[in-house]
C-alpha positions in Angstrom: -4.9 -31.0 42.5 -2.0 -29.2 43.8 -0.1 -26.5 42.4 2.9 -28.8 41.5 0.7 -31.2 39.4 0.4 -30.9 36.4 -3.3 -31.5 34.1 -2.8 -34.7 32.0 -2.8 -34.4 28.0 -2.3 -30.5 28.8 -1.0 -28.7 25.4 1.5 -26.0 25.7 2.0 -24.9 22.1 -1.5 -25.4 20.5 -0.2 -24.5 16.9 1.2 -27.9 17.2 -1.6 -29.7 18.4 -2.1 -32.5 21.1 -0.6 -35.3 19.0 3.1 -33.5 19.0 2.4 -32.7 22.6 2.1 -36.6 23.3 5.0 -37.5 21.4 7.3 -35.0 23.1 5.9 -36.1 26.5 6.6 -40.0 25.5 10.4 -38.9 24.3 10.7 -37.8 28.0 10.0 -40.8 29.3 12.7 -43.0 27.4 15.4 -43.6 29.4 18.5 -44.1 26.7 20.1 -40.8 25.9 20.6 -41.6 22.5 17.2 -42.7 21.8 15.8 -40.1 23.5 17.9 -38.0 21.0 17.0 -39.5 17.9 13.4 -39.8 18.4 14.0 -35.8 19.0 15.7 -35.6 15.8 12.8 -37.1 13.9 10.2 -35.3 15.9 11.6 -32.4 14.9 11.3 -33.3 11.0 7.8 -34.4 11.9 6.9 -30.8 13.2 7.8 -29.6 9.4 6.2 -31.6 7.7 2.6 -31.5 9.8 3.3 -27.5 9.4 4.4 -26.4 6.2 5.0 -23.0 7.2 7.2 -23.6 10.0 9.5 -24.7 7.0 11.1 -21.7 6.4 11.9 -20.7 10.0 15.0 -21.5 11.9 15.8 -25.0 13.0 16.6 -23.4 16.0 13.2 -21.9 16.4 11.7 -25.9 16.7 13.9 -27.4 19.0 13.1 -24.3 20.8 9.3 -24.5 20.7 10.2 -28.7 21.3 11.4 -27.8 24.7 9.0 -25.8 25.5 6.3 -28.5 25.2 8.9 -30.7 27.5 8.1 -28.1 29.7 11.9 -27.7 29.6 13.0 -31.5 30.9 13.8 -32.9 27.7 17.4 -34.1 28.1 18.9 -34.6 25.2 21.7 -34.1 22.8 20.7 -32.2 20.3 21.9 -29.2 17.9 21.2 -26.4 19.8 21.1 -25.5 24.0 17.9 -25.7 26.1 16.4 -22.1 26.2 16.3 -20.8 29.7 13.2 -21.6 30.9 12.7 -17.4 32.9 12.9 -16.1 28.9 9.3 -17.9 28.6 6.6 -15.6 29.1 9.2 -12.6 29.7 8.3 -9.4 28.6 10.7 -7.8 25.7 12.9 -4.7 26.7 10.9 -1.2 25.3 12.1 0.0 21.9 14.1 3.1 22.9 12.1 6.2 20.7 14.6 9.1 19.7 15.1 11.6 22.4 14.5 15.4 21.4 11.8 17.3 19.7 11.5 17.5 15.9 12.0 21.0 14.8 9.7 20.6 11.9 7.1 18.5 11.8 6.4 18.2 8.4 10.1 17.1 7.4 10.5 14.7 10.4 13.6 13.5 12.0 15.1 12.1 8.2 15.9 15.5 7.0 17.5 16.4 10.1 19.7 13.8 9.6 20.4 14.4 6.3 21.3 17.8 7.4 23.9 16.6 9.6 25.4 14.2 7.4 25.9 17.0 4.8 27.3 19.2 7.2 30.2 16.3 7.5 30.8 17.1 3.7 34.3 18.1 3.2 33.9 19.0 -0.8 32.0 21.9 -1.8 30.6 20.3 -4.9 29.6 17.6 -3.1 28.2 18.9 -0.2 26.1 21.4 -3.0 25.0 18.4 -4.6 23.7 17.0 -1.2 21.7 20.0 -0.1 20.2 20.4 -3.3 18.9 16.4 -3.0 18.2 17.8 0.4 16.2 20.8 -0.2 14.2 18.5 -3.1 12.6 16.7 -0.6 12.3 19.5 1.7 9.9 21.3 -0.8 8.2 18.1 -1.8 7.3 18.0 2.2 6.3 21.3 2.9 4.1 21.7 -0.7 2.2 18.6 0.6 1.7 20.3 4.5 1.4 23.8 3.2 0.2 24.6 -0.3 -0.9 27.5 -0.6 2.2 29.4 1.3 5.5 28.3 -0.4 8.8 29.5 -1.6 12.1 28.4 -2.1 13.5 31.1 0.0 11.5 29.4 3.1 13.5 26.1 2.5 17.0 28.0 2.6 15.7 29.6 5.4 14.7 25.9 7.2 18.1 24.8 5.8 20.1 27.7 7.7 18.1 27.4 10.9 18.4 23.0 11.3 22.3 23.6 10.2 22.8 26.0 12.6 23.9 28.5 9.7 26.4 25.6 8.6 24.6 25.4 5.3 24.0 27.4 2.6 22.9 28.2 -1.2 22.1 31.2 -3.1 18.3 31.6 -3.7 18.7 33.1 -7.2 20.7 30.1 -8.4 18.2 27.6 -7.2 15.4 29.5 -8.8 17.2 30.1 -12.2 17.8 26.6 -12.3 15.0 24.9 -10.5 17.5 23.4 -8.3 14.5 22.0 -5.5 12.1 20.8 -8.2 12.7 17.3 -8.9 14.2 16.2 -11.8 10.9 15.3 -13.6 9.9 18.5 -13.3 12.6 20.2 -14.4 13.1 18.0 -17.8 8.7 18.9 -18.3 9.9 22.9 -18.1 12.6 22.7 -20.4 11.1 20.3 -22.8 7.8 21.9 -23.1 7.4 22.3 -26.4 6.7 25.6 -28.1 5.5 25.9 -32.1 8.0 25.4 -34.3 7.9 25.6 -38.5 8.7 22.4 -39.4 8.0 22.7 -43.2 6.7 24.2 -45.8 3.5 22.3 -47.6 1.2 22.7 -51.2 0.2 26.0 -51.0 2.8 27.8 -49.0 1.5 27.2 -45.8 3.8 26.2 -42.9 2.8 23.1 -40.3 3.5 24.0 -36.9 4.3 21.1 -34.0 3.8 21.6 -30.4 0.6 24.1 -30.6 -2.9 23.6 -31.2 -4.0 22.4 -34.8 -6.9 23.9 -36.4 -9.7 21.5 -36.9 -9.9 21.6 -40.7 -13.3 19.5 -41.1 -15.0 22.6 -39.2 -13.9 25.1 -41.4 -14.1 23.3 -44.7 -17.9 23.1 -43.4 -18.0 26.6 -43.6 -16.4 27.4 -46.5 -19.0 24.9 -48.5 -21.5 26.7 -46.8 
């Protein structure tokens, strides 16, 4: 067999199977145009329904993989262009990476972005507003890298150096206010609850909420004893 023959029966899409294969090669071999396009047309439906999941992809995608199996020399008029026939089998361009080294590690390339977009904050309360989202997350990723060594004056200090000195925030009023701790923490600080006389019961005593209560039963135990 020479190189320009081609195996009989051969199947160039196996997810369809040898049965589509036949009918695509059979299509090829009617000679009215317009038949040749409506058996297309109802191949094509066929292709669904024999593949369920090939429902919700493109009809595009079929009449693709349909010329394919014609080994591209399936005239016909249908919906969409024959493909090429150099695409098949070519190799996709390389995803271009990011060029330039990360400066921290542990934030990654996302906070240096962020950086630069506040930096492009004309408003001062807004641009606050965005470093203090910004320095959130910045302590959320350098608590998980580093535990042990951490304090709010190293993420100014990260701040400063990615801005360039651009950016800036007064370390007392982010510790005062807890301005990098996440919200949930911040609302568990001030809403811890500390005792408190509520009111006054038989006997003059006072019930207190938010400490720990005594555990009556034990000392009622010692009292009879």
């Amino acid at each position: 067999m020479t190189d320009n023959e081609k195996p009989k029966n051969k199947v160039i899409l196996k997810e369809y199977g040898k049965n589509i294969q036949k009918l695509v090669d059979y299509i090829k071999t009617v000679a009215d145009e317009e038949k040749r396009t409506e058996y297309a047309f109802a191949l094509v439906e066929l292709m669904k329904q024999l593949n369920p999941q090939l429902k919700t992809e493109s009809d595009q995608k079929l009449w693709d993989d349909m010329y394919i199996m014609s080994d591209f020399e399936l005239e016909v008029n249908g919906p969409f262009p024959m493909p090429p026939k150099e695409l098949l089998g070519k190799k996709p361009q390389p995803i271009g990476y990011p060029e330039g080294e990360v400066r921290f590690k542990h934030y990654g390339r996302n906070i240096e972005k962020l950086i630069e977009k506040a930096i492009e904050i004309e408003d001062d309360d807004e641009q606050e507003a965005a470093l203090i989202y910004i320095g959130q997350l910045m302590r959320s990723f350098h608590s998980t890298w580093n535990r042990e060594n951490f304090d709010d004056a190293i993420i100014i200090d990260d701040i400063k150096t990615l801005s360039k000195g651009k950016l800036h925030i007064d370390l007392e009023k982010v510790k005062e206010n807890g301005l990098f701790e996440t919200s949930m923490r911040r609302d568990f600080k001030t809403n811890v609850a500390t005792p408190q006389p509520t009111s006054t019961s038989a006997g003059g005593r006072r019930n207190y909420t938010g400490g720990k209560r005594r555990n009556s039963g034990s000392n009622s135990k010692k009292r009879r004893n």
